[in-house]
C-alpha positions in Angstrom: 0.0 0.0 0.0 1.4 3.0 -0.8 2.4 6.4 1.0 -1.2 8.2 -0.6 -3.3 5.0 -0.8 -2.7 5.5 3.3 -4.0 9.3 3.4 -6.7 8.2 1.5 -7.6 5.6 3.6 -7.5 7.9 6.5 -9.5 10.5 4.7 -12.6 7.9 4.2 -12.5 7.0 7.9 -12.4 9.9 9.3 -15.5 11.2 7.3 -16.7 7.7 7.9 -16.2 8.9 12.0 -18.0 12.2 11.4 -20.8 10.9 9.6 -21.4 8.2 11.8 -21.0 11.5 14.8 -23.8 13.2 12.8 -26.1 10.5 12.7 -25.7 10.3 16.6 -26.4 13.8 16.8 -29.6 13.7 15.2 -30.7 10.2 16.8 -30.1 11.8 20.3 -32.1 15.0 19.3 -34.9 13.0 17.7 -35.2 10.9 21.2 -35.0 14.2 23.3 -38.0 15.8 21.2 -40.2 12.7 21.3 -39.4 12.7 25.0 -40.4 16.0 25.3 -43.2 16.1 23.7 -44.4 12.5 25.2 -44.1 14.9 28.7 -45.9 17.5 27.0 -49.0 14.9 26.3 -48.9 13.6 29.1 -49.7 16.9 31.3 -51.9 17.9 29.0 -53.9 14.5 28.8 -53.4 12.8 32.1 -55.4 9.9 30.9 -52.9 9.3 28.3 -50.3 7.5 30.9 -52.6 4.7 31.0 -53.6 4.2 27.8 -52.3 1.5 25.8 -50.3 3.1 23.0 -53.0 1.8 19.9 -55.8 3.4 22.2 -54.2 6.5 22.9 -53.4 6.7 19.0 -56.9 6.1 18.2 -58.3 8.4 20.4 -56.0 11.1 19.3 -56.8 10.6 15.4 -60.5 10.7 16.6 -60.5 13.9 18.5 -57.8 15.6 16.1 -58.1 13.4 12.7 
């Protein structure tokens, strides 16, 4: 393998690394909001704690939907 076959190598991984950094990123925000707005729900609709998630789902695309 040569001297630039090496840098190049390293190149890919490291984007490899910061790609695979980003996509953390994001997965941790996504989790954080749905947390968030799960808390939100449930002040707002008590009730909602314990539903089973198909009823609260129905319920919701009945009162919204």
């Amino acid at each position: 393998m040569t001297e630039n076959e090496k840098k190049l190598l390293q190149v890919q991984h490291r984007l490899e690394e910061a790609q695979a950094r980003d996509r953390a990123k994001e997965r941790n925000a996504r989790t954080r909001r749905l947390i968030q707005e799960g808390a939100i729900l449930e002040k707002a609709f008590p009730k909602a704690v314990n539903m089973e998630l198909e009823d609260l789902s129905q319920y919701l695309k009945e009162k919204l939907g």
